[in-house]
N, CA, C and O atoms as CSV, one atom per row, in Angstrom:
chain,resi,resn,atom,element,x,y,z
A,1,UNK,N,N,169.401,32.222,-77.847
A,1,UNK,CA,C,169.018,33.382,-78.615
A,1,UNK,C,C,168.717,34.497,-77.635
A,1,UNK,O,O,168.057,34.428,-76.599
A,2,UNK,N,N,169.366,35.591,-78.198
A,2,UNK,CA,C,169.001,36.818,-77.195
A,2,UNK,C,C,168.578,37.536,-77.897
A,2,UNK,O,O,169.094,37.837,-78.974
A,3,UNK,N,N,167.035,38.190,-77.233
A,3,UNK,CA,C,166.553,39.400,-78.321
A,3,UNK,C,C,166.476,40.503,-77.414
A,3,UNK,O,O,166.321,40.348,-76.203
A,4,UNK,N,N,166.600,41.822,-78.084
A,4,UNK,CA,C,166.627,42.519,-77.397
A,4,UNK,C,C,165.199,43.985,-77.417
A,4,UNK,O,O,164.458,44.375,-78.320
A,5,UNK,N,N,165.305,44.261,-76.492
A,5,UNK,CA,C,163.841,45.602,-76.483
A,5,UNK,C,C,164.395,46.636,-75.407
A,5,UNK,O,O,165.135,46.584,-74.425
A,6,UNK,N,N,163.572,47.716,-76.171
A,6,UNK,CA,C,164.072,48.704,-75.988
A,6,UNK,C,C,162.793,49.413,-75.075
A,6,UNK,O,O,161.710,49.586,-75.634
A,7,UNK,N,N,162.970,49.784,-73.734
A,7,UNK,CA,C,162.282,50.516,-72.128
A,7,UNK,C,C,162.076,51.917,-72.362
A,7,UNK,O,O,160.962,52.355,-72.075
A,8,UNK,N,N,162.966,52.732,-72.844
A,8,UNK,CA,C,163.523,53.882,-72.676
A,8,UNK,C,C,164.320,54.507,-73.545
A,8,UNK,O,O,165.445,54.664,-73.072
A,9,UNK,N,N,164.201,54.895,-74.547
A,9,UNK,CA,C,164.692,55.559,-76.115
A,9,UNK,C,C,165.239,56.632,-76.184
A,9,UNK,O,O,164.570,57.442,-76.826
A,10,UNK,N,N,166.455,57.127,-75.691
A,10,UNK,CA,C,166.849,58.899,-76.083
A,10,UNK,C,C,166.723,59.329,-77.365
A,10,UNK,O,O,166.938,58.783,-78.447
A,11,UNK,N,N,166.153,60.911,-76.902
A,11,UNK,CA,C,165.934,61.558,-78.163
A,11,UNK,C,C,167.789,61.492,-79.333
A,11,UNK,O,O,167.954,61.840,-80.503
A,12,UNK,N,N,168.483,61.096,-78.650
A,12,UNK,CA,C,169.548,61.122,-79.516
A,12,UNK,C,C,169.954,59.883,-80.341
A,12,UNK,O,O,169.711,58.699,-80.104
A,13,UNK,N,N,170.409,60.256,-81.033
A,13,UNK,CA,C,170.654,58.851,-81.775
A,13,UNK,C,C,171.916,58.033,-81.081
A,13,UNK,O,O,172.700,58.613,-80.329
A,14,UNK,N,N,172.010,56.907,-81.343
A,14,UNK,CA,C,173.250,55.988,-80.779
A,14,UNK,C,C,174.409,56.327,-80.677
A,14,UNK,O,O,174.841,56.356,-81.829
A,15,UNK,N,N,175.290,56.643,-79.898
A,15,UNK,CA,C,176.604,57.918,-79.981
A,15,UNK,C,C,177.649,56.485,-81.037
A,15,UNK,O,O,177.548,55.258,-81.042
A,16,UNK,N,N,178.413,57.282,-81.662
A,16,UNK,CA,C,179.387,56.523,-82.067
A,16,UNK,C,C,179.927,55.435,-81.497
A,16,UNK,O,O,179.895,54.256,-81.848
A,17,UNK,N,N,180.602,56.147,-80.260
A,17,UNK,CA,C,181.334,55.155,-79.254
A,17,UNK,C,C,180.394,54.168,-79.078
A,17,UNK,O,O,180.876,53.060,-78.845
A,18,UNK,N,N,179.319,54.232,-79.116
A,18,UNK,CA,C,178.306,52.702,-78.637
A,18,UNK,C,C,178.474,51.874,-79.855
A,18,UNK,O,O,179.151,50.848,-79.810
A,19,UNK,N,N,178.021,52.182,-80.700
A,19,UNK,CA,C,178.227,51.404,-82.178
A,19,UNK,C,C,179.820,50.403,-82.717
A,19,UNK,O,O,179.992,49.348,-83.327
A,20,UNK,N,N,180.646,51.342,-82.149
A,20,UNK,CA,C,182.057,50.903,-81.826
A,20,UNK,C,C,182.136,49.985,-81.461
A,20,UNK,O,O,182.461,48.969,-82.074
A,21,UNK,N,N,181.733,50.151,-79.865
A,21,UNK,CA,C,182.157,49.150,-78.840
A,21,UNK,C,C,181.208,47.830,-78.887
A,21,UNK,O,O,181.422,46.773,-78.293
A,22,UNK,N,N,180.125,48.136,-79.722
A,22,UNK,CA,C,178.688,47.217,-80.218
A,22,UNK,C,C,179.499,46.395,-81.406
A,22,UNK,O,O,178.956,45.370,-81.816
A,23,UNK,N,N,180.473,46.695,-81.847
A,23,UNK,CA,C,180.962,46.083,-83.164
A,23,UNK,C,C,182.449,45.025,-82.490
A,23,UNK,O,O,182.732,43.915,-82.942
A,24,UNK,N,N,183.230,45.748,-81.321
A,24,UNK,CA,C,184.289,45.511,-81.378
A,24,UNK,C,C,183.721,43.992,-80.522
A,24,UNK,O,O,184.091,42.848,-80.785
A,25,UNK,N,N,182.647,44.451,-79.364
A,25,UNK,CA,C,182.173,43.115,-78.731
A,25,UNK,C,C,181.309,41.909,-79.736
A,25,UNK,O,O,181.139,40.795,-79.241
A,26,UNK,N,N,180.930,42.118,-80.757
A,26,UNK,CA,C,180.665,41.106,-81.443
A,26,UNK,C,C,181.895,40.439,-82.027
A,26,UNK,O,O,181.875,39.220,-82.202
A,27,UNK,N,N,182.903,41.117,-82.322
A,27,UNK,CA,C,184.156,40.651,-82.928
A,27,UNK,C,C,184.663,40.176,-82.021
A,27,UNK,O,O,185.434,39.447,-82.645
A,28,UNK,N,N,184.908,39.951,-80.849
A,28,UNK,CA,C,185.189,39.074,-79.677
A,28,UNK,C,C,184.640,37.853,-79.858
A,28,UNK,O,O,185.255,36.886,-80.306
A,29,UNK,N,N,183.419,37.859,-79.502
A,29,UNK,CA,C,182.239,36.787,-79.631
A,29,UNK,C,C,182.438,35.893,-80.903
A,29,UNK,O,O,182.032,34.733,-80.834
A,30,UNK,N,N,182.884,36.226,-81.774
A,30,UNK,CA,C,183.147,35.846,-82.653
A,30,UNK,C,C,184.041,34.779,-82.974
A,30,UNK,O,O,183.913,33.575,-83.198
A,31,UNK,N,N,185.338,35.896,-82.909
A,31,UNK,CA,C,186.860,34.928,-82.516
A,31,UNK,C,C,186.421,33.992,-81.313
A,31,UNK,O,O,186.999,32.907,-81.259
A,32,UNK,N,N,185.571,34.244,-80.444
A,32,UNK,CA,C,185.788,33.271,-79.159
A,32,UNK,C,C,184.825,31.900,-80.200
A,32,UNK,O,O,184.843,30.677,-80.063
A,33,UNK,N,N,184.191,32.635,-81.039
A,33,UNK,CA,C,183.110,30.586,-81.785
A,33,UNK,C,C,182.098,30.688,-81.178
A,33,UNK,O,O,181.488,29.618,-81.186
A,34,UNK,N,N,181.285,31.952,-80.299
A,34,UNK,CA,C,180.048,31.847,-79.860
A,34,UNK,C,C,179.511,32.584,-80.405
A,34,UNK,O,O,178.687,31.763,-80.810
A,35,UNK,N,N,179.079,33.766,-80.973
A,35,UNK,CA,C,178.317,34.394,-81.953
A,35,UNK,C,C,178.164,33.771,-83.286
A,35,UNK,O,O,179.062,33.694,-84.124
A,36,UNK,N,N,177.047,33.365,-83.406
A,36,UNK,CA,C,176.360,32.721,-84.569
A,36,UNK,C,C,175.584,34.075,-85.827
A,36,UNK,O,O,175.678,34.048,-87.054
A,37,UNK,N,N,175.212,34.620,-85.381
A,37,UNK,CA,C,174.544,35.803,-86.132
A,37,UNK,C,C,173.625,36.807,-85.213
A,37,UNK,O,O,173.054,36.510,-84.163
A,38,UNK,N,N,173.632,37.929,-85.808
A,38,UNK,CA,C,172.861,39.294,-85.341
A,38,UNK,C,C,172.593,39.906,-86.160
A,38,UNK,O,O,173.273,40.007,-87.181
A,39,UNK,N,N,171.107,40.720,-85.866
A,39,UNK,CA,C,170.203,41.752,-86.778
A,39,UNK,C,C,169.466,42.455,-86.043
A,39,UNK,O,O,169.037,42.134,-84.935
A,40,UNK,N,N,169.302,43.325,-86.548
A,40,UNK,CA,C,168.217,44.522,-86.189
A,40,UNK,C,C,166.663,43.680,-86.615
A,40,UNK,O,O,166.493,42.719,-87.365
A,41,UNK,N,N,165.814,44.356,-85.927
A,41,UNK,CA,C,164.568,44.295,-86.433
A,41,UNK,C,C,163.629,45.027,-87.236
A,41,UNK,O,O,163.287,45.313,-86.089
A,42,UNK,N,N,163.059,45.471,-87.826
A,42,UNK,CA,C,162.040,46.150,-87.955
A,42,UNK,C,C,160.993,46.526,-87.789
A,42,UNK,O,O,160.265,45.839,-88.505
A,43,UNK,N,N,160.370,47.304,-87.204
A,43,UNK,CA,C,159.033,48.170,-86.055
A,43,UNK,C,C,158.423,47.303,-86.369
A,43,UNK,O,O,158.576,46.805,-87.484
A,44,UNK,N,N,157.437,46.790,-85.392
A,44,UNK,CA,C,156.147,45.821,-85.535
A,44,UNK,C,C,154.921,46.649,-86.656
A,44,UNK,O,O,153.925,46.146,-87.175
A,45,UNK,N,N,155.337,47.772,-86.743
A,45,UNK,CA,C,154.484,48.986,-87.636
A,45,UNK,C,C,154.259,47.756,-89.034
A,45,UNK,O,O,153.277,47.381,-89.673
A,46,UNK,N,N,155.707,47.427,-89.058
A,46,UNK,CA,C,155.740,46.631,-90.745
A,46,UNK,C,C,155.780,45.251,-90.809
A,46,UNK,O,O,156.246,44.646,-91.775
A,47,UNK,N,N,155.186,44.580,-89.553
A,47,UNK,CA,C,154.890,43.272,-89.190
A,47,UNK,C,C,153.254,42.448,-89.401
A,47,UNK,O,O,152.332,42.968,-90.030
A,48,UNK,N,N,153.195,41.417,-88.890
A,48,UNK,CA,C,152.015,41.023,-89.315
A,48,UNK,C,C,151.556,39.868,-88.054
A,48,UNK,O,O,151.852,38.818,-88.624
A,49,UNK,N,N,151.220,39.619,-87.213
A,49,UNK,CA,C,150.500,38.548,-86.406
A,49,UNK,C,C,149.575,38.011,-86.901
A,49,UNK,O,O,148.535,38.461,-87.381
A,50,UNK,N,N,150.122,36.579,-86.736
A,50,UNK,CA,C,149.050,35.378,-87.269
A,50,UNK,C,C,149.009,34.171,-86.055
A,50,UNK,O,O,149.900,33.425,-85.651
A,51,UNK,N,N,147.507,34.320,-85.636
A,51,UNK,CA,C,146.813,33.544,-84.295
A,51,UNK,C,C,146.202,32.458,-84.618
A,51,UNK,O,O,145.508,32.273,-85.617
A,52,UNK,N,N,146.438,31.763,-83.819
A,52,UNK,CA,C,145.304,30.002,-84.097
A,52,UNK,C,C,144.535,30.085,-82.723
A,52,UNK,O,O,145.086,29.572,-81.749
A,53,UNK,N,N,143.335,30.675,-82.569
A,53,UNK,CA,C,142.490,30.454,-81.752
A,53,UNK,C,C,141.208,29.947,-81.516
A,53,UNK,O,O,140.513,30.913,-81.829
A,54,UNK,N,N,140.469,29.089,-81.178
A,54,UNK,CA,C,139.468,27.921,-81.273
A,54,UNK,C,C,139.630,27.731,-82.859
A,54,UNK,O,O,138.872,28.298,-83.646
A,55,UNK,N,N,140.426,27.090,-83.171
A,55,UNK,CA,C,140.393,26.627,-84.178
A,55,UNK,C,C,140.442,27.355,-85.829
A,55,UNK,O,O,140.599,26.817,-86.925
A,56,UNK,N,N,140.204,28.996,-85.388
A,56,UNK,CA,C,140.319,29.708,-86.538
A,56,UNK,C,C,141.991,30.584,-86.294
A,56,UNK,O,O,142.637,30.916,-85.301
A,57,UNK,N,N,142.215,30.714,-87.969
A,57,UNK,CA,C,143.099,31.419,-87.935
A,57,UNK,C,C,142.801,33.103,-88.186
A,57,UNK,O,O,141.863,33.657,-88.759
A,58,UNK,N,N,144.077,33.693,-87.468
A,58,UNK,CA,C,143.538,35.613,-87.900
A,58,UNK,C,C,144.598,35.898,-88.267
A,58,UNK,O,O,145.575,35.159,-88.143
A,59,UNK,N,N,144.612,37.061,-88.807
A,59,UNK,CA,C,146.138,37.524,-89.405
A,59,UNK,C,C,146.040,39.480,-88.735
A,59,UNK,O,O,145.551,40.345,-89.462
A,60,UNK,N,N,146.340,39.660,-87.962
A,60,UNK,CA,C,146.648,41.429,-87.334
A,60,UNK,C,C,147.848,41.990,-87.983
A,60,UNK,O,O,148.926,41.452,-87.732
A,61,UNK,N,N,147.792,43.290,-89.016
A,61,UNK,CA,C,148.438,43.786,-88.833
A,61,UNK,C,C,149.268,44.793,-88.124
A,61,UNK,O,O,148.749,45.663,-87.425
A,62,UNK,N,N,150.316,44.707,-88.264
A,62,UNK,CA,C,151.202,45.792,-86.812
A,62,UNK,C,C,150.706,47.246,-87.479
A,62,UNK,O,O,150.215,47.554,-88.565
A,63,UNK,N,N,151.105,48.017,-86.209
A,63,UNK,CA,C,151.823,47.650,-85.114
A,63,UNK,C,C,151.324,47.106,-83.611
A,63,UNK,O,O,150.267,47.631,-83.261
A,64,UNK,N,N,151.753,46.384,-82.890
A,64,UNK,CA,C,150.744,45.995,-81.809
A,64,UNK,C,C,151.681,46.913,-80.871
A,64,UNK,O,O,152.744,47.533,-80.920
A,65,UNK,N,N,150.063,46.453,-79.515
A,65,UNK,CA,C,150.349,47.217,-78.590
A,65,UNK,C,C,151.295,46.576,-77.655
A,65,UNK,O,O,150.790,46.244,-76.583
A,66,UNK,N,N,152.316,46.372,-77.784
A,66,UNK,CA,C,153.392,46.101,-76.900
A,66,UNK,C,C,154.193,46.793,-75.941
A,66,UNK,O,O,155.193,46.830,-76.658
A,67,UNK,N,N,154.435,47.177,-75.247
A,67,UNK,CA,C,154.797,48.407,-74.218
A,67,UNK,C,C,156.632,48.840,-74.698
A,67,UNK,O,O,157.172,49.945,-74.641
A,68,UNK,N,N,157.057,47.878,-75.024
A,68,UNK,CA,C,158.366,47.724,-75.659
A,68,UNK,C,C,158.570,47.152,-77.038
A,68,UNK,O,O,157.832,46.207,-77.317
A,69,UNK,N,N,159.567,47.609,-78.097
A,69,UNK,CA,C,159.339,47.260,-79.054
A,69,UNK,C,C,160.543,46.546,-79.457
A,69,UNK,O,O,161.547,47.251,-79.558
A,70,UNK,N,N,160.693,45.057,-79.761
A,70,UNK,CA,C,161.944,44.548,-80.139
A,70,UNK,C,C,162.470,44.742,-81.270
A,70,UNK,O,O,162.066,44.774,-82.432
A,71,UNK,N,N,163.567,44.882,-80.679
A,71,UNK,CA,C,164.638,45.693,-81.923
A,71,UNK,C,C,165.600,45.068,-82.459
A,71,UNK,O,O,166.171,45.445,-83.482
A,72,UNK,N,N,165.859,44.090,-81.843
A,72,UNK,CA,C,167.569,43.236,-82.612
A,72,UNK,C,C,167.417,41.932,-81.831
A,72,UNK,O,O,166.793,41.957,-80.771
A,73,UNK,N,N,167.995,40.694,-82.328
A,73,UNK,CA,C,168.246,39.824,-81.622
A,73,UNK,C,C,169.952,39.334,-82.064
A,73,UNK,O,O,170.546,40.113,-82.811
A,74,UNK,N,N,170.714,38.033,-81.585
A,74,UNK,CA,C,171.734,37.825,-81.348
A,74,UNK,C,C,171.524,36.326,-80.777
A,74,UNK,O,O,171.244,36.009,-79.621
A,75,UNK,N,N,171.756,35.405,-82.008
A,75,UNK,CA,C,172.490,34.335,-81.863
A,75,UNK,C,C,173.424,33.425,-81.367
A,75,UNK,O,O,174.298,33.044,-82.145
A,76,UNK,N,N,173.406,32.874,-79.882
A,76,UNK,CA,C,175.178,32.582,-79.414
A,76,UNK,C,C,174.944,31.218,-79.030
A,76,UNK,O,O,174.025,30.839,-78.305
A,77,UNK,N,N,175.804,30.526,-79.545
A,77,UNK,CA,C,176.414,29.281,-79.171
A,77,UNK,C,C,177.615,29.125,-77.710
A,77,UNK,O,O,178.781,29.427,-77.455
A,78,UNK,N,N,176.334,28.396,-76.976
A,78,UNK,CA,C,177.317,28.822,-75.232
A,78,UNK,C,C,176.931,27.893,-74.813
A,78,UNK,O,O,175.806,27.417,-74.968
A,79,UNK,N,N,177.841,27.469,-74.187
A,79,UNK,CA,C,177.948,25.924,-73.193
A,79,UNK,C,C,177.068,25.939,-72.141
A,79,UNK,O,O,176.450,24.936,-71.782
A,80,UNK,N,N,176.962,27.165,-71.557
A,80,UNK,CA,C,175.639,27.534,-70.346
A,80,UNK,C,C,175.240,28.328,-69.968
A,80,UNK,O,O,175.894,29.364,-69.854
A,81,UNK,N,N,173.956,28.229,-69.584
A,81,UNK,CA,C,172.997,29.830,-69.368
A,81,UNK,C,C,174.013,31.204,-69.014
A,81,UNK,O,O,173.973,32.290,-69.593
A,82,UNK,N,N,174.903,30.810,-67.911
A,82,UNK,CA,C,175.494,31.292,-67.128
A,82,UNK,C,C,176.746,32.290,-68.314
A,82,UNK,O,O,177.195,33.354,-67.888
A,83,UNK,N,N,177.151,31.798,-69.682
A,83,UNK,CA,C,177.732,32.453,-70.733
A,83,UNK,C,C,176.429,33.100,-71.099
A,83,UNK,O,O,176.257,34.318,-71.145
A,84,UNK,N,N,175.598,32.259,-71.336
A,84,UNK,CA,C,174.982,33.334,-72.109
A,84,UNK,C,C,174.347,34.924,-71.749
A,84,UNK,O,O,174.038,35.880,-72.460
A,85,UNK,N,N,174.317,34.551,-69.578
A,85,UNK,CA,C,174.175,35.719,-69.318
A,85,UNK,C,C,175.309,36.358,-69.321
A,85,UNK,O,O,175.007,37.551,-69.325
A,86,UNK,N,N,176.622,36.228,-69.322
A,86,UNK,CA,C,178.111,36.834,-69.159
A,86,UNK,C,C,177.541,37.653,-70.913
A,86,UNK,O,O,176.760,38.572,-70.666
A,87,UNK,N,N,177.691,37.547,-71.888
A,87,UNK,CA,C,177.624,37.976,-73.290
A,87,UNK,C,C,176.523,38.821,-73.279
A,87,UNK,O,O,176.669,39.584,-74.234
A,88,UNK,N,N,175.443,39.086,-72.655
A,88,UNK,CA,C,174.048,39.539,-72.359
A,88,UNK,C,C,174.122,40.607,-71.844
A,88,UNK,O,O,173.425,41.558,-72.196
A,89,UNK,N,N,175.147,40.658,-70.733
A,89,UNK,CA,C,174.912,41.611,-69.529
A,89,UNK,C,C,176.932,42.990,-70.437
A,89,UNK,O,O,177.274,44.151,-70.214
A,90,UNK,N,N,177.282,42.349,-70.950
A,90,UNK,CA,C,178.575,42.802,-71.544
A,90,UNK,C,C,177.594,44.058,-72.335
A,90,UNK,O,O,177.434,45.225,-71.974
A,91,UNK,N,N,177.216,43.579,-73.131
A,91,UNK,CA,C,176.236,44.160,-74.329
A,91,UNK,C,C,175.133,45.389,-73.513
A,91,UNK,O,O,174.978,46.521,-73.970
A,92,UNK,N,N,174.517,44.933,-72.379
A,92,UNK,CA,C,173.888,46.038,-71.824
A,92,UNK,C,C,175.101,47.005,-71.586
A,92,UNK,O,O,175.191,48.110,-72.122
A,93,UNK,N,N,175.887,46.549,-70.850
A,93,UNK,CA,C,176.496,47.564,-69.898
A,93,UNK,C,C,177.337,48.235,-71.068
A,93,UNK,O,O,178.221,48.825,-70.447
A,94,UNK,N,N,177.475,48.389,-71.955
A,94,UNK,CA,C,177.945,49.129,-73.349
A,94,UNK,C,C,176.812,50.141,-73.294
A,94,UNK,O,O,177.066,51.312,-73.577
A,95,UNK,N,N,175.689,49.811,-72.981
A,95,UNK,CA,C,174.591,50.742,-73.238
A,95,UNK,C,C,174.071,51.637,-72.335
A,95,UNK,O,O,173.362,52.618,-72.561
A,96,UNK,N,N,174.640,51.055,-70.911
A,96,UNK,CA,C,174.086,52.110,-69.706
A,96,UNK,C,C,175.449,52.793,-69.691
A,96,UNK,O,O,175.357,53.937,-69.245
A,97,UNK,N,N,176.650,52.452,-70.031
A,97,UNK,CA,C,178.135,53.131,-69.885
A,97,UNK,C,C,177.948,54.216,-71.091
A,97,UNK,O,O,178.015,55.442,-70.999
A,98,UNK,N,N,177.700,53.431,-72.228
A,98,UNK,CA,C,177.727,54.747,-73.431
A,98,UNK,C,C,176.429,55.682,-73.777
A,98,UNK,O,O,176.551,56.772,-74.337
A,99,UNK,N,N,175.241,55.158,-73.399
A,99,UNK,CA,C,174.624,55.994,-74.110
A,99,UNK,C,C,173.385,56.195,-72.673
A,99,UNK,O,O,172.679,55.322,-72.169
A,100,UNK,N,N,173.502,57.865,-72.270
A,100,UNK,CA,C,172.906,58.035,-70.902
A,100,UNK,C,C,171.454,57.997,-71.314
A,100,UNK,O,O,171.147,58.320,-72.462
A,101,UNK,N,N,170.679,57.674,-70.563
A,101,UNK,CA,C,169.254,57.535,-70.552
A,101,UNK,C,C,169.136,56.276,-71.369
A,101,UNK,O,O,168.026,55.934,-70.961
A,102,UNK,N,N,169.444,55.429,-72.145
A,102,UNK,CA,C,168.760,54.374,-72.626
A,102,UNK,C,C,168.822,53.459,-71.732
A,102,UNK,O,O,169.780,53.267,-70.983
A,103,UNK,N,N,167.268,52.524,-71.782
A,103,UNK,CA,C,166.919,51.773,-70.725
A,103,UNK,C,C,166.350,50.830,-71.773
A,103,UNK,O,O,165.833,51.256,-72.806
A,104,UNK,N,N,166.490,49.165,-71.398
A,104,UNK,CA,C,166.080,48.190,-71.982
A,104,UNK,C,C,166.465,47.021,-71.233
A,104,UNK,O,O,167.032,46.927,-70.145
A,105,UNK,N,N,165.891,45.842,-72.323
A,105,UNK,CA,C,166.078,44.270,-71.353
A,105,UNK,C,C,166.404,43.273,-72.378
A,105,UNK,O,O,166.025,43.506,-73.525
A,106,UNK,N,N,167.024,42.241,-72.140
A,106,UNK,CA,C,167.294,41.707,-73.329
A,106,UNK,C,C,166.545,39.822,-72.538
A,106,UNK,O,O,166.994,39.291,-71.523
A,107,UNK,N,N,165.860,39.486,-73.058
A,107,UNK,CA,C,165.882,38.028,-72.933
A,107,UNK,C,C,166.335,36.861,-73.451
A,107,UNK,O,O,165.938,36.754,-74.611
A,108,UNK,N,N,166.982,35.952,-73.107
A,108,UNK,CA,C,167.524,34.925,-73.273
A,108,UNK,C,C,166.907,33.826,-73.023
A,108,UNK,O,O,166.406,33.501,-71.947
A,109,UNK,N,N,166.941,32.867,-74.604
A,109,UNK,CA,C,166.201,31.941,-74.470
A,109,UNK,C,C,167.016,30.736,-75.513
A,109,UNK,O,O,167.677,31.014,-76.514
A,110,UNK,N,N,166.789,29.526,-75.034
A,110,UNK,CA,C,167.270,28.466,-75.385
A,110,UNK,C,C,166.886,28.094,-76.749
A,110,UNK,O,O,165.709,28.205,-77.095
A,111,UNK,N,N,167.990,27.564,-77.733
A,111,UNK,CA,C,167.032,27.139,-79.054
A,111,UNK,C,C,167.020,25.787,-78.967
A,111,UNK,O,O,167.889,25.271,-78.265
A,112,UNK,N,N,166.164,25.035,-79.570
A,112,UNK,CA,C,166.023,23.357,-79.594
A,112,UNK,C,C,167.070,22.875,-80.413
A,112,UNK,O,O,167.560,23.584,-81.292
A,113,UNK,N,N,167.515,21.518,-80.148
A,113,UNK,CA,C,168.551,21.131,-81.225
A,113,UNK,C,C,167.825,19.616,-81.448
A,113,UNK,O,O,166.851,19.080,-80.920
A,114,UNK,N,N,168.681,19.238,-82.381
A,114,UNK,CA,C,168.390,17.828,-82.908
A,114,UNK,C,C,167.794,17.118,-81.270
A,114,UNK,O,O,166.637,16.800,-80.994
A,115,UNK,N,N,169.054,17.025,-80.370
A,115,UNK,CA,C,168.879,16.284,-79.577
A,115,UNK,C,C,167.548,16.528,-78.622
A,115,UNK,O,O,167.128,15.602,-77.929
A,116,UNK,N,N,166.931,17.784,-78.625
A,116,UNK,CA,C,165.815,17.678,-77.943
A,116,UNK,C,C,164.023,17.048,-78.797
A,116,UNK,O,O,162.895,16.903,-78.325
A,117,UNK,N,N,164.496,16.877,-79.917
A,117,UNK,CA,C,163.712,15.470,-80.589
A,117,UNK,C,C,164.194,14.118,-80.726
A,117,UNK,O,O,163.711,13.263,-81.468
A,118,UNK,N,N,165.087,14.003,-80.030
A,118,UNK,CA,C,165.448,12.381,-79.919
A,118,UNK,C,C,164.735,11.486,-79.346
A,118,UNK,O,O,164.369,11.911,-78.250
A,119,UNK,N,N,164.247,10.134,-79.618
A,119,UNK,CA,C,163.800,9.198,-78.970
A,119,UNK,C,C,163.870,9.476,-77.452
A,119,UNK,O,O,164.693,10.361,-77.219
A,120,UNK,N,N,163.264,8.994,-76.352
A,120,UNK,CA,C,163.432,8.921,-75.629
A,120,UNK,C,C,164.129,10.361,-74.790
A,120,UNK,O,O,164.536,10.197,-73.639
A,121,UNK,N,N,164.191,11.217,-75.194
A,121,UNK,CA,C,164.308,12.553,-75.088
A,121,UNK,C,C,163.239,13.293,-73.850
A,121,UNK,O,O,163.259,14.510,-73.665
């Protein structure tokens, strides 16, 4: 799973050409059988945090203070880290090529499968 956050926000909105080339590279990913699904997020403004700490629960509503605010994540089915950074780093560089001044990071993280609850696992 790759989610992504956003460093550095231009006052402009997303140029076409990014949205394009944001569409044509998922349609790759696609045909290739490694894109599983993608979405936008919505501002932590309209979120809710819920904590288990000594034993009590709290519920915070957003928005929190996060220095970056995640905005989309992206689903991929990849044989190894090493794809999943190849698909990761494709997707930035759409964003430092098309759209000047936006700055961000995307992290990549493993999802559990059956097999990492298996016996003896």
């Amino acid at each position: 799973m790759i989610t992504l956050k956003v460093t550095t926000q231009p006052a402009t909105p997303p140029p076409a050409e990014l949205m394009e080339a944001i569409a044509t590279l998922g349609q790759e990913a696609t045909a290739a059988g490694v894109l599983l699904d993608t979405n936008g997020l919505a501002p932590s403004a309209e979120g809710a945090r819920v904590e288990l700490v000594g034993g009590k629960l709290s519920v915070t509503d957003g928005p929190f203070a996060e220095a970056k605010e995640l905005i989309s994540y992206a689903l991929y089915q990849v044989r190894s880290k090493e794809e999943a950074i190849e698909w990761t780093s494709r997707f930035l560089k759409l964003h430092r090529d098309l759209w000047d001044g936006w700055e961000g990071e995307a992290d990549i993280r493993r999802v559990f499968g059956p097999e990492d609850f298996a016996p003896g696992a």
